[in-house]
C-alpha positions as CSV (number, residue, x, y, z in Angstrom):
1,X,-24.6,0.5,1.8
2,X,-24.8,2.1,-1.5
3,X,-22.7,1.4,-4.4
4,X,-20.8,4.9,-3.6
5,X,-20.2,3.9,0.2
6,X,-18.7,0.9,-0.9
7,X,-17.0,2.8,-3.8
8,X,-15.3,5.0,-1.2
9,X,-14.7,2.0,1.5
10,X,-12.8,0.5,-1.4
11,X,-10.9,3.8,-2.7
12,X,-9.2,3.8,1.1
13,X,-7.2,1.3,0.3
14,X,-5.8,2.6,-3.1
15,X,-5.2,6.0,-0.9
16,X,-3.4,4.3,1.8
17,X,-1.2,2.5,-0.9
18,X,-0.1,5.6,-2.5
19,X,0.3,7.6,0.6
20,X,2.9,5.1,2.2
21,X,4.7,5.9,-1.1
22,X,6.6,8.8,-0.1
23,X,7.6,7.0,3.1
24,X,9.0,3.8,1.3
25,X,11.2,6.2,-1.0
26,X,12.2,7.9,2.0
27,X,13.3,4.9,3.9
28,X,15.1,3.4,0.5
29,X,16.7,6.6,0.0
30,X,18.4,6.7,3.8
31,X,19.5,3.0,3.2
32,X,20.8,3.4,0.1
33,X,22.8,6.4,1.3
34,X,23.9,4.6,4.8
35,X,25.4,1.5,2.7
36,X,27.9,3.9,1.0
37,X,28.8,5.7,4.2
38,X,32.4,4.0,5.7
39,X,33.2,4.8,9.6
40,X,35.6,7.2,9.9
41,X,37.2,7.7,13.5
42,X,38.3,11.3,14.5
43,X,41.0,11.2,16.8
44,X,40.9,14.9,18.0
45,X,37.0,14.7,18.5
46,X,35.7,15.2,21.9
47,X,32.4,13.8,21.3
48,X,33.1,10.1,21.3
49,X,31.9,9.6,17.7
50,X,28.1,9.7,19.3
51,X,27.2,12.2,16.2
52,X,28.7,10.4,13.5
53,X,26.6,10.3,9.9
54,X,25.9,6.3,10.4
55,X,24.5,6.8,14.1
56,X,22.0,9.6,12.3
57,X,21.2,7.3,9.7
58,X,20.3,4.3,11.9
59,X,18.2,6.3,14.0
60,X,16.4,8.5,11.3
61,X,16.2,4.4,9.4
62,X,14.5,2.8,12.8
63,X,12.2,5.6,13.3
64,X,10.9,5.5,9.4
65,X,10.9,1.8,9.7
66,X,8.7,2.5,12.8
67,X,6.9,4.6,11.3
68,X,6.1,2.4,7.9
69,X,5.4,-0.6,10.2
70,X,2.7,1.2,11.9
71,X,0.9,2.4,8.7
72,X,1.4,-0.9,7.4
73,X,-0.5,-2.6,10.1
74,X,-3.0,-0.4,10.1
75,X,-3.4,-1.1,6.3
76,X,-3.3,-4.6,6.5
77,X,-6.2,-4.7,8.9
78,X,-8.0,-2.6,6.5
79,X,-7.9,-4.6,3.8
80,X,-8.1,-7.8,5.2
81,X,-10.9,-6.7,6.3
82,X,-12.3,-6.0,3.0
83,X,-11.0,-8.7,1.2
84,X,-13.1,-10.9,3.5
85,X,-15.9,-8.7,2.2
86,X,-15.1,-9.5,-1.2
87,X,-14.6,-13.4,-1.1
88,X,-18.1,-13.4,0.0
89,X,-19.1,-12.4,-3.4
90,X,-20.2,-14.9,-5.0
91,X,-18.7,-14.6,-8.7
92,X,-15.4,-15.2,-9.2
93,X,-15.5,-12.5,-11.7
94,X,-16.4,-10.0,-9.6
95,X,-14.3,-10.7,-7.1
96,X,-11.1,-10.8,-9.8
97,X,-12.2,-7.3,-10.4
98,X,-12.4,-5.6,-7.4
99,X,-9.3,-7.5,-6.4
100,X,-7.0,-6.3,-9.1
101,X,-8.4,-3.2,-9.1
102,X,-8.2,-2.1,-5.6
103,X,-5.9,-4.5,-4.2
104,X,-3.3,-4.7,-6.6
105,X,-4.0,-1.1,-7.8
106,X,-4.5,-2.2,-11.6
107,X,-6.7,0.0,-13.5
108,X,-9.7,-1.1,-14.8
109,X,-7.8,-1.2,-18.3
110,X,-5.4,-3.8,-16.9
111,X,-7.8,-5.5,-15.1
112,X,-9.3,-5.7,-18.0
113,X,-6.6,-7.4,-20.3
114,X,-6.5,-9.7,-16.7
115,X,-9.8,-11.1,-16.8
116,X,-10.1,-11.4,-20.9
117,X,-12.8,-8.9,-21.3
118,X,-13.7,-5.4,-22.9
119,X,-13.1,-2.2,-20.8
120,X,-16.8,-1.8,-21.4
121,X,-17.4,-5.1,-20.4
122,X,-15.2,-4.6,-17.4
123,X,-16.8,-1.3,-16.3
124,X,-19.8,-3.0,-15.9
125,X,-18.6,-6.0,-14.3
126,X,-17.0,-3.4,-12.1
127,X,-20.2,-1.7,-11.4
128,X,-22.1,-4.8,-10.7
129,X,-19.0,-6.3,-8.4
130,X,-19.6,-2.9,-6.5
131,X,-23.2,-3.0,-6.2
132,X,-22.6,-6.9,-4.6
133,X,-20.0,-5.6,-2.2
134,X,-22.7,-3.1,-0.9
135,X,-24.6,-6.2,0.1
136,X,-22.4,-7.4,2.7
137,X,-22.3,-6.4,5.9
C-alpha cells in the first residue's frame, strides 16, 4: 500500500464522521421537538388519535435511530479495523498522530499542540506515521 492508499483508507473515517452529522442533528432536532409536544385528546375525532404529532415523532425518532445505528456499526467496524492497523505501529508517536488526527478528527494543528511538537514537526511525523501504516497489511 502506498502512503496515498493508506492516506485515503484513513480519510474514510473522517468522511463517515462528518456524514452521520446531518443525521445526528436530525434525530436531536425531532427529540428536542417531541419533549415539548403535550397529548392532546380530540373528542370529536374519528381517527382514534392514531395520527397524533407524538405517534409521528416516535416513528420518524425509531426509524432515524435505525437508521444512525446502522451507519454507526458500520463505522465502528471500520475503524476498529483500522485502529488495530495503527497499534501495530510501533512508535507511540505515530500512532498519537494518526489517532487524533483521524480518529478524534483533530487537525494536525491540534494534534500538534497534543503531542508537544511544531506543525512542521507534526507534518512530518504525520507523513512518516502514514508511510508505517502502509506497511501493514
Amino acid at each position: 500500500m502506498t502512503r496515498e492508499e493508506a492516506k485515503e483508507e484513513l480519510w474514510a473515517i473522517k468522511r463517515m464522521k462528518r456524514s452521520n452529522k446531518p443525521i445526528e442533528l436530525e434525530v436531536e432536532r425531532i427529540m428536542t421537538k417531541a419533549t415539548k409536544m403535550t397529548a392532546g385528546y380530540d373528542i370529536i375525532s374519528t381517527s382514534g388519535g392514531h395520527n397524533s404529532k407524538i405517534e409521528d415523532a416516535i416513528v420518524k425518532l425509531e426509524e432515524y435511530w435505525e437508521r444512525l445505528s446502522n451507519i454507526v456499526k458500520k463505522e465502528l467496524d471500520y475503524k476498529n479495523h483500522s485502529l488495530d492497523k495503527v497499534e501495530q505501529i510501533k512508535s507511540r508517536t505515530l500512532r498519537e498522530i494518526l489517532i487524533y488526527y483521524f480518529f478524534m478528527d483533530f487537525t494536525l494543528e491540534k494534534t500538534a499542540e497534543q503531542i508537544g511538537k511544531s506543525y512542521q514537526w507534526t507534518y512530518e511525523l504525520y507523513k512518516s506515521a502514514l508511510d508505517e501504516y502502509a506497511k501493514i497489511l
